[in-house]
N, C-alpha and C positions, 0 to 999 in steps of 0.2 A: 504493500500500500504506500511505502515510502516514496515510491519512485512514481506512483500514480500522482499523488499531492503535486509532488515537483512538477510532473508535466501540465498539470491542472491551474495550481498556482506557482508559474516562476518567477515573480516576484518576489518570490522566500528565499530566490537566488542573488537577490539586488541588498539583501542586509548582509552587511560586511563585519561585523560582528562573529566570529562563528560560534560560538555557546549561544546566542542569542537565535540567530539562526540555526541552529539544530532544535531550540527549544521551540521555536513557533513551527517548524516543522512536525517536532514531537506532540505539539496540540493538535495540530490539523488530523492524524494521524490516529492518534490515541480519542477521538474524537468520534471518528468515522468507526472506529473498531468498536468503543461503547453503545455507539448509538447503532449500529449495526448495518452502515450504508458502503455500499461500492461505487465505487468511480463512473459506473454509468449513474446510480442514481443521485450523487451531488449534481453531477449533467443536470439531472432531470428536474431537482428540488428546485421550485418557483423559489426568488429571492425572497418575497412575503408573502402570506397569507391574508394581505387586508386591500389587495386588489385582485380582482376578478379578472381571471383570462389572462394573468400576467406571463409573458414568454419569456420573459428572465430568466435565467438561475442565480440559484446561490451563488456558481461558480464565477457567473460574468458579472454577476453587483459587484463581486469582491473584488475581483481584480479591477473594474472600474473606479472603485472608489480607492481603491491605493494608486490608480496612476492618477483620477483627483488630488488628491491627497499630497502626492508627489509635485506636481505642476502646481498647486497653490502654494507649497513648501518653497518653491524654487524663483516663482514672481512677485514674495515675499523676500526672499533673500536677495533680491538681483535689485527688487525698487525699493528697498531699506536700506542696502549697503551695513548691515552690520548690527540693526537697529534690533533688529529682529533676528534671533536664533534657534532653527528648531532642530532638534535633535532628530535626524531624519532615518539610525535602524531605529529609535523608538517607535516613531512614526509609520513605518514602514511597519511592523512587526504587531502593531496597534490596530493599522488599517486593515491588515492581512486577516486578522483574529477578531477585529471588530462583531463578524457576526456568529461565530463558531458555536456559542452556544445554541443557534439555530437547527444544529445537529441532534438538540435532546429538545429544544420546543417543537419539533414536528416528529410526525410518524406519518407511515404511509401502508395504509391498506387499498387491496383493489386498486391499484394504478394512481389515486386517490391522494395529494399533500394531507393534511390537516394538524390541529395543534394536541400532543401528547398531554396524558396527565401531568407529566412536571411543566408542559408548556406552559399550560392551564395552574399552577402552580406558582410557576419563576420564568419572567420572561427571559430571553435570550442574553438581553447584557449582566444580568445577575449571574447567568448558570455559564455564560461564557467567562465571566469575570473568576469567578471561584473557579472555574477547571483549571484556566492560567496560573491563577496563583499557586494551586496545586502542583503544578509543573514549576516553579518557582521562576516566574518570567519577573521581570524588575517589576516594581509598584507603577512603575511609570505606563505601563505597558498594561496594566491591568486596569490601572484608572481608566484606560482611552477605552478598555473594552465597557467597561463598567459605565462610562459617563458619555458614551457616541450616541445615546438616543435619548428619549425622554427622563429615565432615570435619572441622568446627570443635569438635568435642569435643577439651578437652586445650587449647584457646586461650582466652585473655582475650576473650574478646567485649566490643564495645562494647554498652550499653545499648541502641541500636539494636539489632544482632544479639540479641543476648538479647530482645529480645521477636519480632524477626522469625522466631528457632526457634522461642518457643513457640509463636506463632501457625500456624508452618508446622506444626508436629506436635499442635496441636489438630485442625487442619483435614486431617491425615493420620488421626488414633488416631481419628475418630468414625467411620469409614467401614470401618476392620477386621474381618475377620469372627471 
């Protein structure tokens, strides 16, 4: 499954960190093994559940919003000159993992997405955020998954996190009906 992730997401190849990057490889992984999903069906998993008819996957929001993510980081640093400093494997390693916990808020019967008892339970930045941690990824890194969506409204985000929400609800708001 290791070598399915990398082909799925190789972005996880662009953190230059390597304990950092083998750890968010080690989520993506340990993820997909818990929650019981193969590389065709991350393919298959719609990014969300709360648009109808969505032909997204999990797999192309994600690496969408990390190359977001990455180009907001970059025309921040280029028209700030210095002002601004984002720590871009956290960044990366944040954006990549952002929705990971979406692996145990869905289940899939009959062909069928829908939202699992712990879905229904803990959304996805909660259960994404604790599996990280578990993995022992930096705080830094856990915050972004923890605070990229509504949960982290009301907290200090770090500049990371702040652009990994925008980017995640850019790449949510275009697709609304």
């Amino acid at each position: 499954m290791r070598d399915e992730i990398l082909q799925l997401l190789p972005e996880i190849e662009l953190i230059a960190d390597a304990p950092l990057r083998e750890q968010t490889l080690t989520v993506w992984v340990e993820a997909a093994r818990r929650g019981g999903w193969t590389s065709e069906d991350l393919l298959q998993m719609p990014f969300t559940l709360l648009i109808k008819k969505i032909e997204v996957s999990l797999i192309e929001h994600t690496r969408a919003v990390t190359q977001t993510s990455l180009q907001i980081a970059e025309v921040l640093g280029s028209g700030y000159k210095g002002k601004v400093v984002v720590h871009r494997d956290f960044l990366l390693a944040g954006a990549i993992l952002h929705d990971v916990g979406k692996l145990f808020e869905y289940k899939r019967e009959n062909g069928q997405f829908f939202k699992s008892r712990e879905g229904n339970l803990l959304r996805h930045p909660i259960s994404g955020a604790a599996f990280a941690f578990k993995y022992d990824l930096p705080q830094e890194v856990v915050h972004i998954i923890a605070a990229h969506s509504k949960e982290g409204d009301g907290l200090r985000r770090t500049i990371e996190a702040v652009i990994v929400n925008h980017a995640d609800f850019v790449n949510f708001d275009i697709f609304k009906e």
